[in-house]
C-alpha positions in Angstrom: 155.7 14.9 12.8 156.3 11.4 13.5 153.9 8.9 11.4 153.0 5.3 11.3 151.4 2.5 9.3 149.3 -0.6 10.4 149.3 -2.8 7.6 147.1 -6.0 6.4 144.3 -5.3 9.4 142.1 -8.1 8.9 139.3 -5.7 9.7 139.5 -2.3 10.5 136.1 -1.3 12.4 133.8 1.7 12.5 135.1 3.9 9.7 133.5 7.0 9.3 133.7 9.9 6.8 130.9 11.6 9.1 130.3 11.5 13.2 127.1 12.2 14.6 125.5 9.8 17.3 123.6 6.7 16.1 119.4 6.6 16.5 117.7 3.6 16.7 118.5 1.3 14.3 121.6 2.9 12.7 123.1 1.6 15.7 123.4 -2.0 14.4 125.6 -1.0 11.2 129.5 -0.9 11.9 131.6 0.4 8.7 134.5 -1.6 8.4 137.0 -2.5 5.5 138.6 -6.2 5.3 142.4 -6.2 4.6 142.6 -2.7 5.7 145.5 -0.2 6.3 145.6 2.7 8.5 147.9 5.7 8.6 148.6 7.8 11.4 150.4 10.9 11.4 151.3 12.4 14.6 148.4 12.0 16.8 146.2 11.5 14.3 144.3 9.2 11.9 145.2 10.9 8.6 144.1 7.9 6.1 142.6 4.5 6.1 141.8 2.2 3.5 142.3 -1.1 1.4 145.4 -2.8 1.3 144.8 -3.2 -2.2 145.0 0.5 -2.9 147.5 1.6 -0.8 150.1 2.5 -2.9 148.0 4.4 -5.2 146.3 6.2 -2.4 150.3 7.2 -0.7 153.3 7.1 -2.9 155.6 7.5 0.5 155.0 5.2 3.5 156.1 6.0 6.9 159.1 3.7 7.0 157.4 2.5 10.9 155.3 -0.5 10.1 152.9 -2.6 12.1 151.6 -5.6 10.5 148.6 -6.3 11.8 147.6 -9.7 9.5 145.1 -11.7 11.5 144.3 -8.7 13.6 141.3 -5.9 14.1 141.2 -2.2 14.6 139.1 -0.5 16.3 138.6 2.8 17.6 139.1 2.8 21.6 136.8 2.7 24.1 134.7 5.8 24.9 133.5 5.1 29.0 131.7 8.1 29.5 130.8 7.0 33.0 133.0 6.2 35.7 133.8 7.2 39.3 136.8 6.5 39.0 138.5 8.4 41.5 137.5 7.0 44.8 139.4 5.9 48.0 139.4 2.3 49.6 136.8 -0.4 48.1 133.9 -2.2 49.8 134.0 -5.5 50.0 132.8 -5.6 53.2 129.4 -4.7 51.8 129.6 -6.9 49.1 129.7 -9.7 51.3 126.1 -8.1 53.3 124.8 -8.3 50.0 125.5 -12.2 49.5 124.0 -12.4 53.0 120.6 -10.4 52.1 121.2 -6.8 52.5 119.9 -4.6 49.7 121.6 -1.4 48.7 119.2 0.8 50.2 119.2 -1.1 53.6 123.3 -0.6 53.6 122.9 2.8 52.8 120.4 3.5 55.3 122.9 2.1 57.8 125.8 4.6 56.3 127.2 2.7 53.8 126.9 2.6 50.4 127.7 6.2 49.2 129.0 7.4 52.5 131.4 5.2 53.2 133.5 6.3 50.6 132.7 9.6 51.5 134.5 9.4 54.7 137.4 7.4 53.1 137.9 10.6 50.7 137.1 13.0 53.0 140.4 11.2 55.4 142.6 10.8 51.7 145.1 13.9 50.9 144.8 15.2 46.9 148.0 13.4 46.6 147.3 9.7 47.5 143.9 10.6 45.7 145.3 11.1 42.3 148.0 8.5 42.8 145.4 5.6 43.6 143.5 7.3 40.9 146.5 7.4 38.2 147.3 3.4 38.6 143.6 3.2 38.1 143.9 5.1 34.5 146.8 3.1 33.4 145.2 -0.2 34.0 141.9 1.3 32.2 143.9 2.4 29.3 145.5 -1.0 29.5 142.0 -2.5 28.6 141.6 0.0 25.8 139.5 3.0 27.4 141.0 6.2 25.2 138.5 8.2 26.4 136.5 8.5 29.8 134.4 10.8 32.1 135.2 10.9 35.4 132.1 12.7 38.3 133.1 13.9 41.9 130.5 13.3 44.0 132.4 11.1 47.1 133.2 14.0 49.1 130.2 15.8 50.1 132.0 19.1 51.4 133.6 22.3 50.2 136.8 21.2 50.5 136.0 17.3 49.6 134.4 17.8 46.6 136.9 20.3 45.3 139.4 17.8 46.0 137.9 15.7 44.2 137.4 17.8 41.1 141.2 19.4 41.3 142.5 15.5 41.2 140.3 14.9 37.9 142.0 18.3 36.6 145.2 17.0 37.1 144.9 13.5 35.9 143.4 15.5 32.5 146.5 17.6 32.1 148.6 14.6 32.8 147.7 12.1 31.1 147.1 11.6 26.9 143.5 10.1 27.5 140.7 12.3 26.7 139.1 13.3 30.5 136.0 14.9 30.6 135.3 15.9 34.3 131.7 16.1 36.0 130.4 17.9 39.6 128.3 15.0 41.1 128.3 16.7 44.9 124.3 15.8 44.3 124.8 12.5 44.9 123.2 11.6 48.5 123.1 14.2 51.6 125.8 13.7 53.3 124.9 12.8 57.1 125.1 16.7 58.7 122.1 17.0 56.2 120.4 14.1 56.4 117.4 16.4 57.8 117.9 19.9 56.1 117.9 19.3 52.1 117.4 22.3 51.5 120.4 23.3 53.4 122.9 21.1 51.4 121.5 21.7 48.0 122.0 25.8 48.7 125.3 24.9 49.7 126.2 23.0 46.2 124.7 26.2 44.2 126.0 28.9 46.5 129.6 27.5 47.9 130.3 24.4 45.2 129.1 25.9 42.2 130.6 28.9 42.4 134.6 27.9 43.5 133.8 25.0 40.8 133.3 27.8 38.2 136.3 30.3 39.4 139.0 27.6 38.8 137.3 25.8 35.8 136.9 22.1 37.6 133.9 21.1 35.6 132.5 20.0 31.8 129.6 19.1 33.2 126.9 18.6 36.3 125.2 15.7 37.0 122.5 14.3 40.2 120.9 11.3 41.3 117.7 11.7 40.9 116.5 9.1 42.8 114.0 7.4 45.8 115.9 8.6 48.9 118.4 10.6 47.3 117.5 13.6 45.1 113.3 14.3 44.0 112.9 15.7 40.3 112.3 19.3 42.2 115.4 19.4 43.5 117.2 17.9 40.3 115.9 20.6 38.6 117.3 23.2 40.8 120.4 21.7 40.9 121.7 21.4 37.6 119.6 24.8 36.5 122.2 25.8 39.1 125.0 24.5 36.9 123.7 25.5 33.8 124.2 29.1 34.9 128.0 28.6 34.9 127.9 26.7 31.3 127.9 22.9 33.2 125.9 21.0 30.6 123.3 18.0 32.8 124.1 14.7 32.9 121.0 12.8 35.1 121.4 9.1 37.0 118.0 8.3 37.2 115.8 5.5 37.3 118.1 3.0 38.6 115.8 1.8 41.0 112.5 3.4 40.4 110.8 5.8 38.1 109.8 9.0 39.7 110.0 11.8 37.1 114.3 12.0 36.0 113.5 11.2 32.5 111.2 14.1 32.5 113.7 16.1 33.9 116.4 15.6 31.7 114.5 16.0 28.9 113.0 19.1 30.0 116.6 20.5 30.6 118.1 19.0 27.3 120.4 17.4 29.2 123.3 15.1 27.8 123.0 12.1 28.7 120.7 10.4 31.0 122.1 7.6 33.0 121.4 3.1 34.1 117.9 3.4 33.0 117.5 0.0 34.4 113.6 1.2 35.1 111.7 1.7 32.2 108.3 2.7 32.7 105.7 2.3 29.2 105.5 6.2 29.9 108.9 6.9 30.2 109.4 4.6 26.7 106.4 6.7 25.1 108.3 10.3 26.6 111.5 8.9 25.0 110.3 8.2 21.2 108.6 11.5 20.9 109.9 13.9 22.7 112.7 14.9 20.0 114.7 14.8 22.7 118.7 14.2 20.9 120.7 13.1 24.1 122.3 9.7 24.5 120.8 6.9 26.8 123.6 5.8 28.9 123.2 2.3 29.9 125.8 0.4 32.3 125.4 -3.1 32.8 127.8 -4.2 34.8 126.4 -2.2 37.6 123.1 -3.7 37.3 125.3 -7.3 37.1 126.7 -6.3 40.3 124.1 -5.2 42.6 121.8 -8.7 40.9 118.8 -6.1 39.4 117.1 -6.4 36.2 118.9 -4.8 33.7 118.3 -1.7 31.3 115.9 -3.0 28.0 118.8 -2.1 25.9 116.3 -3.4 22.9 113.2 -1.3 24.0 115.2 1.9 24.0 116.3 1.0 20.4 112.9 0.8 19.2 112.1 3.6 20.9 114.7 5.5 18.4 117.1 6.0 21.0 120.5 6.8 21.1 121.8 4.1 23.1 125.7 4.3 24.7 127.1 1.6 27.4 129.4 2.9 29.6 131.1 0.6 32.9 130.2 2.6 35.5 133.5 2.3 37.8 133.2 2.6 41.5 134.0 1.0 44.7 130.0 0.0 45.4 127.8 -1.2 42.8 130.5 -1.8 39.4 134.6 -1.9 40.8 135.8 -2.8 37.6 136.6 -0.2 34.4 136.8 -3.1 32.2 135.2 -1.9 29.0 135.4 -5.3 27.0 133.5 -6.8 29.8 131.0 -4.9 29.4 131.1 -5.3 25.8 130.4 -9.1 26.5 127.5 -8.5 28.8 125.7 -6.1 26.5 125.8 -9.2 24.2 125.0 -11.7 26.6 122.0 -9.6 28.7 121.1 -6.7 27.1 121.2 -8.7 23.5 123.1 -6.0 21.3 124.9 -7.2 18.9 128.4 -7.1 18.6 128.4 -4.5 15.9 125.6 -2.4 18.6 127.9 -3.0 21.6 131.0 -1.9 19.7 129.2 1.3 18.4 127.8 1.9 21.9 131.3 1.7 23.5 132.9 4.2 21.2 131.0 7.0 19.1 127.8 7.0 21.0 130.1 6.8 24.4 131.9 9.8 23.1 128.8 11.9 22.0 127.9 11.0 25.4 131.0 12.9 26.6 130.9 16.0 23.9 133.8 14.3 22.1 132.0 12.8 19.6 134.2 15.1 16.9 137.6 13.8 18.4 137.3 10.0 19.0 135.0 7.0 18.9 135.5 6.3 15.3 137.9 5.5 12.8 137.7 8.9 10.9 140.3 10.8 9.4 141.4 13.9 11.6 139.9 12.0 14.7 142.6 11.3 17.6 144.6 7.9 16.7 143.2 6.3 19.8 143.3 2.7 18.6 142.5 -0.9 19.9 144.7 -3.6 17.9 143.2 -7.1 19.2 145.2 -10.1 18.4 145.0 -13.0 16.1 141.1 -13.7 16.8 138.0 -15.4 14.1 135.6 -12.4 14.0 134.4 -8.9 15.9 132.2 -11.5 17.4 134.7 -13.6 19.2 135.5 -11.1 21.7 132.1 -10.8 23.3 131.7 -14.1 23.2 134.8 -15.4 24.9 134.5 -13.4 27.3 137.0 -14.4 29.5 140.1 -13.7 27.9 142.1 -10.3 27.1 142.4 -10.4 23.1 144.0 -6.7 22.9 147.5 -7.3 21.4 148.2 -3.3 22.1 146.4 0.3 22.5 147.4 3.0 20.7 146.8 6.5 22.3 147.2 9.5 20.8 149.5 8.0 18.1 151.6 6.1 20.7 151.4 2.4 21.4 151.0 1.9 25.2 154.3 0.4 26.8 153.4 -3.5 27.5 
């Protein structure tokens, strides 16, 4: 079994004897150890400590050595929600946006969502997981180690499968930790612009079903939303999936409150997802429902489409466990950048750096039911690692914001070709 050392780590960030998702306040505190080593052993963390008591702690040192003086180490990036595979982009509607256009006017005119959808529907499972595959390397690039990836631009049988059978294969593929998630709930497509009913019984008797027989799902997830999908039909949905063991995930009050946070709290579900619409109701349901999921907040999609975005602060008070994820698709957030949206949690949702670094790794992967796999630095944990260069303080990569300070990413126990 191959094994490494990183050596004098300035500071070596979010260690952990114990992983559970972090409530409230806890979120602020990051463990970390100044003038740190790390071991790795395969593709593993198998020991971490002080420099100082290193050779008490290992007699034998892997004779591979990284010196990281000058440096940090962090766990990777946990985005636990993406789009990620997609066809085409829309800059076309970005620019009807700059001249006025709301997103519900340009999907109202079959954009938005449904453009997309016809770009997949026309894109073979090959070119689909090959634009999708550069899209991972670049995202691992960045530091992402882990990420969830939803379905939900195809809109048929056949479409949505496709979808699903290209996450499959970019799982078995490649070293990051996929989690995949059936999103065919995410508008009607056109045929069924008028018969609702018709297209959600084709998601729970022809989707669900094929989804299920060939295993192409962790979890389901629907946009419960005004003009998309009511609470009722939420409900009916993912109940749906729940019979075949897919665990909810919700987008819901991205634009308006009308009853998701309800939902997903009735139906225990995840995660629940933007939350840029917070309601003094929904805050109250929040704190005392006991409810144990993780808040997903995405920032950069509320940056994008110029709305308010989530009270990352209310949520906290509220006891909640808050996660920030970057949202990746071709609308509303085409950018998997994780350490941007490190910086704009800082900047406009005022976490801290310590909050936004949590939030980005072991409440991201609790998010993803990998919280016992990655997102920290914790002995037995996958050695999916961030190595930043020679920078002040944890706080200097938020705030300058526009400059790559990732020296190299370690995945899996294996530094990422440059």
């Amino acid at each position: 079994m191959a094994s490494r050392i990183l050596t004098h780590i300035k500071q070596l960030l979010n260690t952990r004897e114990d992983s559970s998702p972090l409530f409230g306040d806890a979120l602020s505190r990051l463990p970390l150890i100044d003038d740190a080593y790390l071991l790795v052993e395969g593709d593993e963390i198998a020991g971490y400590g002080k420099m100082s008591s290193l050779k008490k702690d290992h007699a034998q040192l892997p004779s591979e050595q990284e010196d990281c003086s000058g440096k940090l180490v962090l766990p990777c990036w946990c985005d636990s929600h993406t789009h990620l595979v997609f066809a085409g982009y829309r800059e076309n509607e970005f620019v009807d946006r700059i001249r006025g256009l709301s997103y519900s006017e340009i999907h109202a005119r079959g954009g938005g969502i449904l453009n997309t959808v016809r770009k997949v529907n026309e894109t073979s499972e090959d070119e689909l997981f090959q634009v999708s595959w550069k899209r991972l390397e670049e995202v691992a690039a960045l530091g992402t180690g882990a990420i969830e990836i939803k379905s939900g631009y195809g809109l048929t049988v056949d479409a949505e499968l496709k979808m699903l059978r290209v996450i499959k294969k970019l799982k078995e593929r490649s070293p990051l930790s996929i989690r995949s998630t059936f999103l065919g709930a995410h508008t009607y497509p056109m045929a069924y612009r008028e018969n609702h009913e018709g297209y959600i019984q084709l998601i729970i008797r022809e989707m669900l079903p094929e989804i299920a027989k060939e295993k192409l799902a962790d979890f389901i997830d629907v946009f419960c939303e005004k003009g998309f999908f009511s609470p009722e039909e939420t409900e009916a949905i993912l109940r749906a999936g729940l019979a075949y063991g897919l665990k909810p995930k919700l987008h819901c009050n991205q634009l308006n409150s009308i009853g998701g946070i309800e939902t997903g709290i009735k139906l225990d579900a995840l995660s629940l997802d933007h939350l840029e619409v917070i309601s003094e109701d929904d805050n109250q349901r929040l704190r005392n429902s006991g409810w144990k999921g993780i808040c997903t907040l995405l920032p950069s999609s509320a940056f994008f489409l110029g709305i308010p975005l989530p009270q990352a602060r209310k949520l906290i008070h509220a006891g909640c466990s808050v996660a920030i994820a970057s949202d990746y698709n071709p609308g509303s957030s085409p950018s998997g950048n994780m350490n941007l949206v490190v910086s704009m949690s800082c900047l406009q949702m005022n976490l801290s750096p310590e909050e936004a670094v949590n939030a980005a790794t072991i409440n991201g992967a609790f998010a993803m039911g990998l919280g016992k796999h990655c997102g920290s630095i914790s002995i037995g944990k996958q050695a999916n690692l961030i190595v930043t260069r020679a920078i002040p303080s944890l706080a200097f990569m938020p705030y300058a914001f526009g400059s790559n300070h990732i020296d190299k990413v370690m995945i899996r126990g294996q530094f990422l070709s440059q």
